[in-house]
N, CA, C and O atoms as a GROMACS GRO file, in nm:
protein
  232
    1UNK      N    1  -1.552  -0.530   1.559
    1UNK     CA    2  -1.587  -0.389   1.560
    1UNK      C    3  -1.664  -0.360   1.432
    1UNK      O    4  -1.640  -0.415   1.324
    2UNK      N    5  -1.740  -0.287   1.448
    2UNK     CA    6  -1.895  -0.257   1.323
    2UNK      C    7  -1.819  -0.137   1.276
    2UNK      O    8  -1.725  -0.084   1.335
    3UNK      N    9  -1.878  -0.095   1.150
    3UNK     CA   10  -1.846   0.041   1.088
    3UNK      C   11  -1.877   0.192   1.168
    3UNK      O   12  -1.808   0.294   1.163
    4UNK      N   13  -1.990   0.171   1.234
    4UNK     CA   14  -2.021   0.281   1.334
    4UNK      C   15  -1.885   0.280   1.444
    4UNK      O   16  -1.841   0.384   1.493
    5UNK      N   17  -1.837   0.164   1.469
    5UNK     CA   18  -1.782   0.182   1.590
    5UNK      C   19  -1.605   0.231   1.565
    5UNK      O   20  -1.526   0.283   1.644
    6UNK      N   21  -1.586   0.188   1.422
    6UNK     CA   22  -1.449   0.185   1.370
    6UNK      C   23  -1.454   0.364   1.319
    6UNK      O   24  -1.350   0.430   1.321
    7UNK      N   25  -1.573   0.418   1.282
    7UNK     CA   26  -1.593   0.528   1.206
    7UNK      C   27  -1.485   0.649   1.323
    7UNK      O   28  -1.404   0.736   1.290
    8UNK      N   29  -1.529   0.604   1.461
    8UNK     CA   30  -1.496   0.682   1.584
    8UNK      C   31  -1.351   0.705   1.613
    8UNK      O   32  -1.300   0.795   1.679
    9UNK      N   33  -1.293   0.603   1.548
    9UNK     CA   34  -1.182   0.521   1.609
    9UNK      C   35  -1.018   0.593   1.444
    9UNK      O   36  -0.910   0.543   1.409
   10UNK      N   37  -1.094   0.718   1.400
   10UNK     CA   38  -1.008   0.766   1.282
   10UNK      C   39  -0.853   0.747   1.346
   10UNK      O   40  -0.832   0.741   1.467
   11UNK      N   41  -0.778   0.742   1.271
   11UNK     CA   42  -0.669   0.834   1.343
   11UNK      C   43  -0.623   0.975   1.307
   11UNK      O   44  -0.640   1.003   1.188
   12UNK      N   45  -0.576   1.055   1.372
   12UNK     CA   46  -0.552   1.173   1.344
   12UNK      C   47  -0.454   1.226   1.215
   12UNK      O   48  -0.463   1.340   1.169
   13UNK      N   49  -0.376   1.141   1.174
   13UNK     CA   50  -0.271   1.148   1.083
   13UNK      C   51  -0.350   1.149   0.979
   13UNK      O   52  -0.316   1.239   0.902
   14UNK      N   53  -0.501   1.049   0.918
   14UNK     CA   54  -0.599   1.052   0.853
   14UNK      C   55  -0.600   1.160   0.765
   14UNK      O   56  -0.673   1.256   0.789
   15UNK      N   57  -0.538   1.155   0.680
   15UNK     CA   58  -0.546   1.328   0.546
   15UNK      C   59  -0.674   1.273   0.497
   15UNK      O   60  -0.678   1.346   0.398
   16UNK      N   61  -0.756   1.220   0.488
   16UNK     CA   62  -0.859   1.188   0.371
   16UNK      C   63  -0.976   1.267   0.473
   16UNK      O   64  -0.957   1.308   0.588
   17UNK      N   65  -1.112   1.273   0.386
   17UNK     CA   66  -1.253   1.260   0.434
   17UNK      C   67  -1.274   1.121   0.560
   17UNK      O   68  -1.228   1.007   0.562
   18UNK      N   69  -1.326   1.164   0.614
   18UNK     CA   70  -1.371   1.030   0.753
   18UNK      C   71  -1.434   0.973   0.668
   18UNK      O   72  -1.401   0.854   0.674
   19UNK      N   73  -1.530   0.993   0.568
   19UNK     CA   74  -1.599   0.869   0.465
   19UNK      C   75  -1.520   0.780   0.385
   19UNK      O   76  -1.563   0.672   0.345
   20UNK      N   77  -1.375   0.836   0.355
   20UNK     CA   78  -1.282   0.717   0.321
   20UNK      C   79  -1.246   0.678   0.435
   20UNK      O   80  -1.170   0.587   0.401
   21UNK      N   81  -1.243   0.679   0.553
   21UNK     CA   82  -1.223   0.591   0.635
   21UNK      C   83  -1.249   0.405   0.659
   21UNK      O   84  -1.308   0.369   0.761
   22UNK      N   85  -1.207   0.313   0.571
   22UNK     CA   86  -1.279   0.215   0.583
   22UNK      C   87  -1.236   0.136   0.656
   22UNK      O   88  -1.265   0.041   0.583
   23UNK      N   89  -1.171   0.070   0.775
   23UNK     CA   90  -1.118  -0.043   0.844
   23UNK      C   91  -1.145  -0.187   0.803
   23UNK      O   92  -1.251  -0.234   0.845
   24UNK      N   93  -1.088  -0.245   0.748
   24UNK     CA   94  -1.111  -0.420   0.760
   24UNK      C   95  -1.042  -0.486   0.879
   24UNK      O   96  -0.982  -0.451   0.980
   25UNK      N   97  -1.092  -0.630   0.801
   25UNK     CA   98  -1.054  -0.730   0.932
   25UNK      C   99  -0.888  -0.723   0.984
   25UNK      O  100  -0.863  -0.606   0.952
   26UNK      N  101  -0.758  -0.777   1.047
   26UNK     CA  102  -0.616  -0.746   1.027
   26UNK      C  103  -0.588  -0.861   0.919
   26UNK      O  104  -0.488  -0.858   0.847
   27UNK      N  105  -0.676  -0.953   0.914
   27UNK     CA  106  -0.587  -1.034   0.788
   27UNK      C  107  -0.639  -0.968   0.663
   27UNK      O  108  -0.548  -0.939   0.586
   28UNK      N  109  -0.713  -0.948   0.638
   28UNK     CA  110  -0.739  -0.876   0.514
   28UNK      C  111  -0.664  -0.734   0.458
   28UNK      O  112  -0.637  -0.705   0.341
   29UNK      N  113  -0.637  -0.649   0.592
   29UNK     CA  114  -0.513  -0.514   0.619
   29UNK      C  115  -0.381  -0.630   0.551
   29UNK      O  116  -0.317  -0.608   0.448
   30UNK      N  117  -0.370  -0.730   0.624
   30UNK     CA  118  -0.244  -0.759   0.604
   30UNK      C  119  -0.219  -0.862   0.463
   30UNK      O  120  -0.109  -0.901   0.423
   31UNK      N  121  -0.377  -0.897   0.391
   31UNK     CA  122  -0.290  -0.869   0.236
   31UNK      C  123  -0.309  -0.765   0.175
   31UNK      O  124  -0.234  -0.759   0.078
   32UNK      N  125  -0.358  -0.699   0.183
   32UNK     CA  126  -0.341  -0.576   0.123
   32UNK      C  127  -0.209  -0.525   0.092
   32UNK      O  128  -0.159  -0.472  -0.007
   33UNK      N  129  -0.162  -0.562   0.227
   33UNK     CA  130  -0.006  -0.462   0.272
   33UNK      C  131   0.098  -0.535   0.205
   33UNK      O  132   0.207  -0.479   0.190
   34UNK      N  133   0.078  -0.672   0.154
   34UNK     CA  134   0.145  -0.787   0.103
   34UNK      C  135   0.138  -0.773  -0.044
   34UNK      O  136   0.231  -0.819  -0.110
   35UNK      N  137   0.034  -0.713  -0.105
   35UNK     CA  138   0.045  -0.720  -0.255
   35UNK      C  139   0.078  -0.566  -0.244
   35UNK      O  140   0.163  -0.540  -0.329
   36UNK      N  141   0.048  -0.474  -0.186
   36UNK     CA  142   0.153  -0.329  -0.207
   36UNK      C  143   0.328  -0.406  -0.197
   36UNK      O  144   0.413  -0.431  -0.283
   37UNK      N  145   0.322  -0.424  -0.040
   37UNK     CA  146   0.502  -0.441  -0.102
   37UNK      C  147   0.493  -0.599  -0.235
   37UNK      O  148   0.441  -0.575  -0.344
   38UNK      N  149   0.504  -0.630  -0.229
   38UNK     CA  150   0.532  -0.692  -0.388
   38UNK      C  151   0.498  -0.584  -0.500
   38UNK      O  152   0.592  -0.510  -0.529
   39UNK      N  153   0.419  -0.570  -0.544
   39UNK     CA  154   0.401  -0.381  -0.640
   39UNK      C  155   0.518  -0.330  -0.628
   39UNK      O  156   0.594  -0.324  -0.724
   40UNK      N  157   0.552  -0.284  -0.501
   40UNK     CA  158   0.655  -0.207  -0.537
   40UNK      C  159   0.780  -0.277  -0.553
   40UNK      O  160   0.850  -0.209  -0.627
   41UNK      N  161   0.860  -0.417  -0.507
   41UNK     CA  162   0.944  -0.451  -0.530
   41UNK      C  163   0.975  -0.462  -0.666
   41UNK      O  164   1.086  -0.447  -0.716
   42UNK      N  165   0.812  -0.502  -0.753
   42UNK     CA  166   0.866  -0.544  -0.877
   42UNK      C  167   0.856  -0.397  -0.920
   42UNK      O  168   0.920  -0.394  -1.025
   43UNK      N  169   0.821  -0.301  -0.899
   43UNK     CA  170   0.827  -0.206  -0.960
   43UNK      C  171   1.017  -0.124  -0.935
   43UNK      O  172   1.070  -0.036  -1.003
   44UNK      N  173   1.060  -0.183  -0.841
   44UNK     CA  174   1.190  -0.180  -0.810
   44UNK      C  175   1.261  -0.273  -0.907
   44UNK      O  176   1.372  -0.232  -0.941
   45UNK      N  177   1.222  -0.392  -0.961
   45UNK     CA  178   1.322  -0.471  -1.031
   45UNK      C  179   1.244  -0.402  -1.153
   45UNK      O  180   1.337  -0.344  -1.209
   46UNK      N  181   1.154  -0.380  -1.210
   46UNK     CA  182   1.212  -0.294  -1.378
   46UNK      C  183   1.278  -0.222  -1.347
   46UNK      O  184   1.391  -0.219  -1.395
   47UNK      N  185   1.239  -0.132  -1.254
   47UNK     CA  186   1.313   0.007  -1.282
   47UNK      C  187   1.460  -0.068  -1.286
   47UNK      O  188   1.449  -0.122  -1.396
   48UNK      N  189   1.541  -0.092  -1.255
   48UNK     CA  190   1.695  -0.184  -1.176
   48UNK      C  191   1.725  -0.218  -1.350
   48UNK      O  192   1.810  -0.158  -1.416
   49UNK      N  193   1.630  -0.334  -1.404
   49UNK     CA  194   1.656  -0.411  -1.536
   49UNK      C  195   1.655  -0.260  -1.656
   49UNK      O  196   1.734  -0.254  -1.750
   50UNK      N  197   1.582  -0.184  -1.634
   50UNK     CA  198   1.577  -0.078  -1.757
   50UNK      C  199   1.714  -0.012  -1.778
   50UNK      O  200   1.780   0.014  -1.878
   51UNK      N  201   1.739   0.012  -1.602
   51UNK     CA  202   1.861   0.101  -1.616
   51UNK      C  203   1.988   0.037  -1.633
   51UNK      O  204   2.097   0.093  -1.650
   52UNK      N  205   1.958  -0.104  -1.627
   52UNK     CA  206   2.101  -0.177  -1.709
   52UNK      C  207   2.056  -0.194  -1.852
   52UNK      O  208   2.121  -0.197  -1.957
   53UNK      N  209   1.982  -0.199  -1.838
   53UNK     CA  210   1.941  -0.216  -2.063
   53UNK      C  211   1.984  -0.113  -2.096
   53UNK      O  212   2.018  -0.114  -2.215
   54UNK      N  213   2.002   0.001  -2.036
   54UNK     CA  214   2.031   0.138  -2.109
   54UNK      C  215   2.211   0.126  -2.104
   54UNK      O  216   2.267   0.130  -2.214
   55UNK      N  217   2.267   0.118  -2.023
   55UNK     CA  218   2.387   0.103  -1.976
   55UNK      C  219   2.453  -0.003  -2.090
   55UNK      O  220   2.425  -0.121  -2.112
   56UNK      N  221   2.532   0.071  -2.140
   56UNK     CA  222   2.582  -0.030  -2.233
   56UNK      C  223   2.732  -0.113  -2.177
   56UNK      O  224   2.799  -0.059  -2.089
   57UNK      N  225   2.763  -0.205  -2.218
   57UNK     CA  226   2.848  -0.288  -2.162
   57UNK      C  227   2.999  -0.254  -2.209
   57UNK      O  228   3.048  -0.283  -2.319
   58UNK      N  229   3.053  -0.195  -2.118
   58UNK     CA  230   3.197  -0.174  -2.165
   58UNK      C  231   3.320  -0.263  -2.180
   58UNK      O  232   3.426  -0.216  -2.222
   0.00000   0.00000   0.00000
C-alpha cells in the first residue's frame, strides 16, 4: 500500500492532523512497538530501584 492509498485508510480514533498520519511496513510497526515497551519497562525498573533507595532498611 503507497502513501496516497494508506492516507485514505486514517482511523477515526486518529487525534492528530491526517499529515501525521504515517503508516509503515507491520515489521517495522512492530519494532517500533518493541523498543516503546522496553522504554517503558525500564522506565518501570528505575522508578521500582529509586523507590527502594529511598526506603530505608529497617
Amino acid at each position: 500500500m503507497n502513501t496516497s492509498e494508506s492516507f485514505h485508510l486514517i482511523p477515526l480514533a486518529w487525534s492528530w492532523t491526517a499529515m501525521s498520519w504515517r503508516p509503515r511496513s507491520q515489521p517495522r510497526n512492530l519494532v517500533k512497538a518493541g523498543a516503546l515497551i522496553l522504554a517503558e519497562v525500564d522506565r518501570l525498573d528505575r522508578a521500582t530501584n529509586r523507590t527502594h533507595a529511598e526506603t530505608p532498611n529497617v
